[in-house]
C-alpha positions as protocol buffer text, in pm:
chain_id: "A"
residue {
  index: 1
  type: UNK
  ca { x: -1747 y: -2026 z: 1021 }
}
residue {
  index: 2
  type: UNK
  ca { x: -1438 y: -2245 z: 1167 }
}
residue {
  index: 3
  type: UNK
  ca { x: -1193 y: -1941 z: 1102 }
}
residue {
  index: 4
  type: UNK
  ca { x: -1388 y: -1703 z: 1206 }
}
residue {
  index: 5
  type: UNK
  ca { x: -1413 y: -1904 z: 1568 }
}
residue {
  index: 6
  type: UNK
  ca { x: -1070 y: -1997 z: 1525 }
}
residue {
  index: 7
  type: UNK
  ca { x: -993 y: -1615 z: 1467 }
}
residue {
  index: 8
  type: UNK
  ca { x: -1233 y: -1485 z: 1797 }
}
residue {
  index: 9
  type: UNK
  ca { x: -988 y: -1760 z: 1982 }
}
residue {
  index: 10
  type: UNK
  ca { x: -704 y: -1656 z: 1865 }
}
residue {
  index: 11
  type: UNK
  ca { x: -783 y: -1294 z: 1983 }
}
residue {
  index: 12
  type: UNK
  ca { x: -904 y: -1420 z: 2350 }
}
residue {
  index: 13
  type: UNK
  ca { x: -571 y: -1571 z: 2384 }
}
residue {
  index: 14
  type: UNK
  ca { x: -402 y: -1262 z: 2279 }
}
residue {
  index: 15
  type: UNK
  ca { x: -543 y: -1069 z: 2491 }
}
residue {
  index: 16
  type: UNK
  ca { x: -528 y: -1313 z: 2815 }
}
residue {
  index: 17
  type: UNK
  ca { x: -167 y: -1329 z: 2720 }
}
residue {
  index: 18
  type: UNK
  ca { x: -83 y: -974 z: 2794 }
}
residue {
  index: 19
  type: UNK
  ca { x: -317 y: -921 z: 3051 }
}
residue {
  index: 20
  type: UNK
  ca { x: -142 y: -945 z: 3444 }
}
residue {
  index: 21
  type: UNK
  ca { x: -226 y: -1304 z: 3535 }
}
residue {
  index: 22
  type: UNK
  ca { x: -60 y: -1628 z: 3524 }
}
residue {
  index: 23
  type: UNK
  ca { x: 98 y: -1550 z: 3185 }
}
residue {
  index: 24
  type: UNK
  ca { x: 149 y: -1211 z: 3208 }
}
residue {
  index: 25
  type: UNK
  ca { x: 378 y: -1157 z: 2902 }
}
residue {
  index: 26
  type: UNK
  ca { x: 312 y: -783 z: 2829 }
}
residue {
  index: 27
  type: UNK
  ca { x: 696 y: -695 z: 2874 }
}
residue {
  index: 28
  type: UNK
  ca { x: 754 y: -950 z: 2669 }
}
residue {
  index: 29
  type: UNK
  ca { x: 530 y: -832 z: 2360 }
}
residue {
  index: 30
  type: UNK
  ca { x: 648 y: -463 z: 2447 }
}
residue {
  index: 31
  type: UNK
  ca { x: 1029 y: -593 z: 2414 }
}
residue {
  index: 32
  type: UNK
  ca { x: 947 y: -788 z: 2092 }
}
residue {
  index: 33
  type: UNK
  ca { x: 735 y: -434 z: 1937 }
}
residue {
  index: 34
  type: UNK
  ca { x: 1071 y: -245 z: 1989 }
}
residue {
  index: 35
  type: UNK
  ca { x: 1250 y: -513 z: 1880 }
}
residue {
  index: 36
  type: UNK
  ca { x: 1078 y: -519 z: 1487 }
}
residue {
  index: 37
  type: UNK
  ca { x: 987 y: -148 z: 1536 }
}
residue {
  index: 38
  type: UNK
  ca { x: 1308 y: -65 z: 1284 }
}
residue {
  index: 39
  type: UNK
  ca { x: 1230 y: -328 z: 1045 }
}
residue {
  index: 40
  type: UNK
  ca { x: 834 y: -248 z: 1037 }
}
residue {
  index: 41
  type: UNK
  ca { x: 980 y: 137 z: 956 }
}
residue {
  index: 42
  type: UNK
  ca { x: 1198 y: -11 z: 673 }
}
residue {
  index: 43
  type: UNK
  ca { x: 929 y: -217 z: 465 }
}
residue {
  index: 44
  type: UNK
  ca { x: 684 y: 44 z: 553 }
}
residue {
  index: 45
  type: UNK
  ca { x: 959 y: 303 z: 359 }
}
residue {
  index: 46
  type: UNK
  ca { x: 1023 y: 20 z: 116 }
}
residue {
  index: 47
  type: UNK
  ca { x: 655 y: -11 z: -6 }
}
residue {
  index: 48
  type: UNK
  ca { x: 600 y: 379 z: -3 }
}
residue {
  index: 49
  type: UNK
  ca { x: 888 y: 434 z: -225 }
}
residue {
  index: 50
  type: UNK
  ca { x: 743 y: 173 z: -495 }
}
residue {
  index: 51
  type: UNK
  ca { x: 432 y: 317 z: -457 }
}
residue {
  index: 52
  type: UNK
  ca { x: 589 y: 621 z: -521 }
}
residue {
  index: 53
  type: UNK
  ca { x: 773 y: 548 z: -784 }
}
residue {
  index: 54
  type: UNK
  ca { x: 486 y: 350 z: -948 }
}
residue {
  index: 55
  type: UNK
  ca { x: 260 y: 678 z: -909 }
}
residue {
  index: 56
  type: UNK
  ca { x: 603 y: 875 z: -1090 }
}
residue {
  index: 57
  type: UNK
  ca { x: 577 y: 633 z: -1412 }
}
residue {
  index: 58
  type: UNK
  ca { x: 206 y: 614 z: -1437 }
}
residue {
  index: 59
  type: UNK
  ca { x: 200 y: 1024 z: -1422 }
}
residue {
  index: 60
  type: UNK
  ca { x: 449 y: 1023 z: -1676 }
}
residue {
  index: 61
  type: UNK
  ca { x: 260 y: 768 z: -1892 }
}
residue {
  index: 62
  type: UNK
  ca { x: -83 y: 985 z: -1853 }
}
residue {
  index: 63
  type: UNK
  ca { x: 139 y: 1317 z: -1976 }
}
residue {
  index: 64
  type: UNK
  ca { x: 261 y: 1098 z: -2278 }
}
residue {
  index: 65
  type: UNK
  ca { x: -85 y: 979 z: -2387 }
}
residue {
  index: 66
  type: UNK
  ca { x: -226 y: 1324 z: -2322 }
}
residue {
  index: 67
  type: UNK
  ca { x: -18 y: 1473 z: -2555 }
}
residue {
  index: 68
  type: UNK
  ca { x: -42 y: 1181 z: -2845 }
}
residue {
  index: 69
  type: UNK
  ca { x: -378 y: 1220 z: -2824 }
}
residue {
  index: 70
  type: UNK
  ca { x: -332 y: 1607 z: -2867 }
}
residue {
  index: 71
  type: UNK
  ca { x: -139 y: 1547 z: -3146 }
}
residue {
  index: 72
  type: UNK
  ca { x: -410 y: 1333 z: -3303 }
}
residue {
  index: 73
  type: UNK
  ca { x: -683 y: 1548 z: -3283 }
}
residue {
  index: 74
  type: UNK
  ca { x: -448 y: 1862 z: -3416 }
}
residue {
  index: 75
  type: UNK
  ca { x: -399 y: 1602 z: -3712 }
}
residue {
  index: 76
  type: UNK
  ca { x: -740 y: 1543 z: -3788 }
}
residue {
  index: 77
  type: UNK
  ca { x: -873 y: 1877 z: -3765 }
}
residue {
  index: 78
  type: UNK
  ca { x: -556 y: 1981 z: -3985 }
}
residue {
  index: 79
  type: UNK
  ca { x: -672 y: 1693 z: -4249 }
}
residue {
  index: 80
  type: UNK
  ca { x: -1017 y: 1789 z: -4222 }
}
residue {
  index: 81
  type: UNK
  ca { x: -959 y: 2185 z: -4302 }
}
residue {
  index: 82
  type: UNK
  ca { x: -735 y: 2066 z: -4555 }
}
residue {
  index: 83
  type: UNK
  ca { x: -1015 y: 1833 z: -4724 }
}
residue {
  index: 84
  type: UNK
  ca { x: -1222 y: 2137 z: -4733 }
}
């Protein structure tokens, strides 16, 4: 219950910040969004490549255990037509 008030505070400040008034910092959070717009691009890249790479190995891993598993059953149905 405390963050959740802290949190609703936190977000009235925010916004009181950037509205015109007696702070009045809007250029200020504008300047500082171009500012780390670059290196929020970068990490966003940097996560979407792992991701991508991660969804690369796990494809890779599914076509490896699809064909084991092929390979299993053609060896069972070969033993069992042989044991006939």
């Amino acid at each position: 219950m405390i963050a959740l008030i802290v949190g609703i505070l936190f977000i009235a400040f925010a916004v009181f910040a950037v509205v015109p008034g007696p702070l009045a910092w809007w250029q200020d959070v504008l300047a500082f969004l171009r500012g780390s717009l670059p290196v929020m691009a970068a990490l966003v890249g940097l996560v979407a490549a792992f991701i991508g790479v991660a969804d690369i190995k796990d494809r890779v891993e599914a076509k490896k255990e699809e064909a084991e598993e092929a390979r299993q059953a053609a060896d069972s149905a070969a033993e069992a037509k042989a044991g006939k």
